[in-house]
Phi, psi and omega in degrees: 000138208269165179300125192294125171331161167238352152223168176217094163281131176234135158060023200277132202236105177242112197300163161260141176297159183309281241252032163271067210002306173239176187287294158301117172286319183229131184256101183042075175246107141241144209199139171226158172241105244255179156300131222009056183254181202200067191238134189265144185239105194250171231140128177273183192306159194096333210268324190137347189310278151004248238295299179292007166265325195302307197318318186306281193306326189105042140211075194304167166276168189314293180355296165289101178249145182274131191240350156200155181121170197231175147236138186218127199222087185096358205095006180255115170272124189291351191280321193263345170323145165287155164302326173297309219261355155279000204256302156354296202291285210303139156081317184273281170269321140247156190244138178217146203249081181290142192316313179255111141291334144321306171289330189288325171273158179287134171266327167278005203245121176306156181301334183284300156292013176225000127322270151004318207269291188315339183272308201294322169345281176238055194283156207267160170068359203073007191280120172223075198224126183229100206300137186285000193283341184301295178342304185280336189292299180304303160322321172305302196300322168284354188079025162267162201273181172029041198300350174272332155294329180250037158283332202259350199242156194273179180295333197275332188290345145272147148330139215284331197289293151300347169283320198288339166309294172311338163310286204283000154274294176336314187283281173008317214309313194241021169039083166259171199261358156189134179295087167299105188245134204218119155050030175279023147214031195290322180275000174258165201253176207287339160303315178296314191326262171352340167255331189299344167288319191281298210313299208295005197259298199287348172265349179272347195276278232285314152287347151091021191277138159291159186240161156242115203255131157242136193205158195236344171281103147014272185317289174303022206237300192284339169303309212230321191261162184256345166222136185235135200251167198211126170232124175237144191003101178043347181264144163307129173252334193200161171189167187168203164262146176303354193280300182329306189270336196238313163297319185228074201283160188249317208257142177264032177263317181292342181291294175307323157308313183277354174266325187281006164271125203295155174266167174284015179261107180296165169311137165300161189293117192279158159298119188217124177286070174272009164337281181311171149324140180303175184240349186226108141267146135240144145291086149083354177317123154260127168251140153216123180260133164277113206289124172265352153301315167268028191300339194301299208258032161053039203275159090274154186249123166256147180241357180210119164231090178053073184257120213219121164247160154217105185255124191255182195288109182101032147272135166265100204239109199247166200232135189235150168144200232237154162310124167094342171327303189141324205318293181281025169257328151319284160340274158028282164281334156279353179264352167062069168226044180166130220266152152268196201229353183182171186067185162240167164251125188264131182222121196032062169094337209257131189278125189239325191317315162235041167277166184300164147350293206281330208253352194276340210288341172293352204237356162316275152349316211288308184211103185284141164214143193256130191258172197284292204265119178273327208269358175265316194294310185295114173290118180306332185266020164249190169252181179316306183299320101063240169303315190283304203288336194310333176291287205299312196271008174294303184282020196039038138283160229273152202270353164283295138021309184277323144315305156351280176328302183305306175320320188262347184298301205291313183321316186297352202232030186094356188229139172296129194279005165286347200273027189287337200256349175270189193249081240318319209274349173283359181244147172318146160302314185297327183283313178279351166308315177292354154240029165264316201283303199315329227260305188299329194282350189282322185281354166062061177290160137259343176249131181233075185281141151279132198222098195032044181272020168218022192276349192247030169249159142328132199319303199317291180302010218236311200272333180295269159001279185315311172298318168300273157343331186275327185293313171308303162320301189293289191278353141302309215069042172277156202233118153211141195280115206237142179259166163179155159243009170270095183307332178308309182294314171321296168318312203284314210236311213277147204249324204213146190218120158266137159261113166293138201220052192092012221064024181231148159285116172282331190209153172185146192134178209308120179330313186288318143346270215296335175278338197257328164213096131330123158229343168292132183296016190247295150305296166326289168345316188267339178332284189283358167262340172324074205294356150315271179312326193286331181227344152001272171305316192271011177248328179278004165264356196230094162335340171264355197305279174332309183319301160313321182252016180264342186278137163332283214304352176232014183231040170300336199284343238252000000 
C-alpha cells in the first residue's frame, strides 16, 4: 500500500473580492505532495502560488475565502480546522520557509530564542522547557557556523543567507511532514542559493519530509524538483516531472516562462567609442565600516578595498559576486549616497567623492539609481506622478513641463500616462520597476545605476525590464552600472563584467572573457554554483538528469 501523501489539495477555488479583476486567485487547483518528494509550483506574480501556500497555513487574508475544495494535511482538512488547531498545524506538521527573513524574524529577539520559541510552542505534554542543546543541533544541521555565538545574535547582525538558514531551522524544529518554501532563495546570491538547494535536498533524504517549493526561477526548478506544477492567473495550466515540463512543455504559456529566461551565453560584444575618457571613474576607493556587534573588541569591516574601475559612455557595466561582496557599497558610494572612506570618484573627470552636500547638488541629477524593491524606493503616500515629477521641479523645472515629461517617460517604459495619478500599491512589481527606471529617466542622468533591479521579478517581467533598459540605454546614451548576483541577467546585458570578492575586484574584462574563461578560482567558483547555469540546459537535453540527482549515491556534490 502506497504512503498516504503529506499534502493532497482537491479541487481547491479560493474567491476573490467583487472589484477584482478576475473571479478567483486559485481556480480548482489539485496537486499533491508525496513524502520526501519535491514539487515546484511556478508561475509569474498573480498565478496563485502565494495564495495557495498562505490557504495550506491558515492564513489567508480576510479578503480571501476558499469556497470549494478540500486540503488534506495528515489526513486533516486545514480548511475546515478551528482556529486553536491551526495554530497546533503550524510549525508542528507544516511548516513554512518565507521569502523575506528579514521581515518574517522578530528584530528584538535573538535567533537562538525564537528557535527556542518554536519548539516550547509545541513542546509535548505542555513542558515548556526546550533543552538548549536542541537548539545548537538545529543550528548546526543547517550549517550555520559558530552556532553558540550566533544564538545570542539578531536578525540584522546576520548575512541574508543566514536568516534565512535560521528560517529552515525554525521549520526543521518539530520535523513536520511538510515544508512550504515560497521564494526562499529568490534574493540570494548564487553561492548561498546552491547551498540552501543542497540543505532542503538533504532534509527531504533525512526527515522524509515533503517540500512545496514555490519559484518563478527556472534554474532552481531544474535543481531541486521532482514534479513541477505551471500556474496561471489561479489555474493549473500544465504538471508533470520535471524532465516532462522542461524537456517537452505542451502549453504555451509554460513555452514562453522557458523563452523568457536568459541564457547563459554572453551577449556578443558591442562596438563602443572608448577612444574618450571613461565618463565614470573610481580610483583606489575605500569603505570601512564599524562592525557593531564587535564594536566591544573594536573590529572594522572594510567593505570597499581600493577598488579602482573605468566605465565609458554608453557602456553596461556589470558588477558581480556574493551577498557581503562590496557591490552595493561600490554603488553607494558612487552615488554619494554613503561618504567613501578613502580614493576617488570621478564623474567626467571632475573628483564628486569628496565634496560636501551642498556642492554634490549639481552632480545630483548626473546619477540616478533603481533599487531592487521599488515599493519600499516608492512613497506610498504619493501617486506616481509625484514621485517622478518630484526631482525634475527640485531642480527647477516647471511643474507643467514636469508633468509633461512624466506623462511621456511612463508611455516610454510601458505604462499609460493617465496612471499618473494613481498609487505604487495599485500596480505589479514590474509595472512598478518601470516606474522607478521612468523617475531615474525624469533628471536626464548620465549614469543609470541598477542595484539588483530586476532579481526579485518574474522570468517573464524580468526579460520585458532588461529589453527596456537596453533600448533605453541605446536611444539615450546612458552609461549603466548594473549590479546583480544572476550571472544570466549578467550575461544577458552587460558589455564588461567586474567580480567582487570581499571588497575587492578579483576579475575583471570583456563579458565573454570573464564567462566563457574564467581565471580567477572565485569566478569559476561562482559559475559553477549557479544552479541556473548548471542545469537548466541539461535538464532540459538530458533525460537522465532527474535520474542522477534522484540517486543519494549520486548526488553529494549537489
Amino acid at each position: 500500500m502506497s504512503e498516504a501523501p503529506a499534502l493532497d489539495i482537491q479541487g481547491l477555488s479560493i474567491a476573490l473580492p467583487r472589484s477584482a479583476e478576475r473571479g478567483f486567485a486559485v481556480e480548482n487547483l489539485s496537486l499533491q505532495v508525496r513524502p520526501q518528494e519535491i514539487v515546484c509550483i511556478v508561475g509569474e506574480s498573480g498565478s496563485g502560488k502565494s495564495v495557495t501556500a498562505l490557504s495550506i497555513m491558515g492564513l489567508l487574508p480576510r479578503a480571501l475565502k476558499a469556497t470549494h475544495g478540500a486540503i488534506d494535511v495528515g489526513g486533516e482538512n486545514v480548511l475546515t480546522a478551528s482556529r486553536a488547531r491551526l495554530r497546533e498545524l503550524r510549525g508542528n506538521r507544516i511548516a513554512m520557509i518565507f521569502q523575506e527573513p528579514m521581515t518574517a524574524l522578530n528584530p528584538v529577539l535573538s535567533v537562538g530564542n525564537q528557535i527556542d520559541e518554536a519548539l516550547q510552542w509545541h513542546a509535548a505534554n505542555g513542558a515548556r522547557a526546550a533543552p538548549r542543546k536542541r537548539v545548537l543541533d538545529l543550528m548546526e544541521s543547517v550549517g550555520l557556523p559558530d552556532p553558540e555565538q550566533l544564538t545570542r545574535s539578531y536578525p540584522h547582525q546576520l548575512s541574508g543567507g543566514q536568516r534565512q538558514r535560521v528560517m529552515i531551522a525554525m521549520a526543521l524544529a518539530n520535523e513536520p511532514a511538510l515544508i512550504i518554501a515560497d521564494e526562499p532563495t529568490t534574493a540570494l546570491d548564487v553561492t548561498t542559493q546552491a547551498r540552501i538547494l543542497r540543505l532542503l535536498r538533504k532534509i527531504q533524504r533525512t526527515h522524509r519530509s515533503g517540500i512545496l517549493f514555490i519559484t518563478h526561477d527556472f534554474g532552481v526548478v531544474a535543481e531541486i524538483a521532482d514534479r513541477v506544477v505551471v500556474m496561471r492567473h489561479g489555474r493549473v495550466v500544465e504538471q508533470g516531472s520535471v524532465d516532462e515540463v522542461l524537456r517537452n512543455p505542451q502549453n504555451t504559456y509554460t513555452k514562453m516562462l522557458l523563452e523568457a529566461v536568459p541564457s547563459a551565453k554572453p551577449r556578443p560584444a558591442r562596438l563602443l567609442p572608448k577612444a574618450e575618457a571613461p565618463i565614470l571613474t573610481t580610483q583606489d576607493l575605500q569603505k570601512t565600516f564599524s562592525d557593531a556587534f564587535f564594536l566591544r573588541a573594536g573590529r572594522k569591516v572594510r567593505a570597499l578595498d581600493d577598488v579602482s574601475i573605468d566605465v565609458h559612455r554608453g557602456e553596461t557595466f556589470g558588477i558581480v559576486g556574493e551577498s557581503g561582496s562590496g557591490k552595493s557599497t561600490l554603488a553607494r558610494c558612487i552615488a554619494r549616497l554613503i561618504d567613501p572612506s578613502g580614493g576617488e570618484i570621478r564623474l567626467d573627470g571632475e573628483e564628486i567623492g569628496n565634496k560636501t552636500q551642498a556642492a554634490l547638488r549639481p552632480f545630483r541629477r548626473r546619477v540616478q539609481i533603481v533599487f531592487q524593491d521599488p515599493y519600499r524606493s516608492l512613497n506610498p503616500r504619493r501617486t506616481i506622478g509625484q514621485s517622478i515629477t518630484e526631482g525634475p521641479r527640485n531642480y527647477g523645472t516647471d511643474k507643467g513641463a514636469a508633468w509633461a515629461r512624466a506623462g511621456a517617460l511612463l508611455d516610454l517604459v510601458g505604462i499609460e500616462a493617465r496612471a499618473l495619478g494613481r498609487y505604487p500599491h495599485e500596480f505589479s512589481g514590474g509595472q512598478r520597476q518601470r516606474i522607478a527606471i521612468a523617475r531615474a529617466l525624469a533628471m536626464e542622468p548620465d549614469v543609470l545605476i541598477a542595484d539588483e533591479a530586476v532579481s526579485a521579478l518574474d522570468v517573464s517581467v524580468q526579460a520585458q525590464v532588461l529589453d527596456l533598459m537596453e533600448r533605453l540605454r541605446d536611444e539615450f546614451g546612458l552609461t549603466i552600472l548594473f549590479i546583480t548576483h544572476d550571472l544570466r541577467v549578467a550575461a544577458r546585458l552587460c558589455d564588461t563584467i567586474a567580480v567582487m570578492l570581499n571588497g575587492r575586484i578579483v576579475e575583471h574584462g570583456p563579458a565573454q572573457k570573464v564567462f566563457l574563461k574564467p581565471e580567477h578560482n572565485y569566478t569559476q567558483a561562482l559559475l559553477a554554483a549557479a544552479p541556473k547555469m548548471r542545469h537548466l540546459e541539461r535538464a532540459v537535453t538530458e533525460p537522465s538528469l532527474r535520474a542522477k540527482r534522484s540517486n543519494p549515491e549520486t548526488n553529494i556534490g549537489y
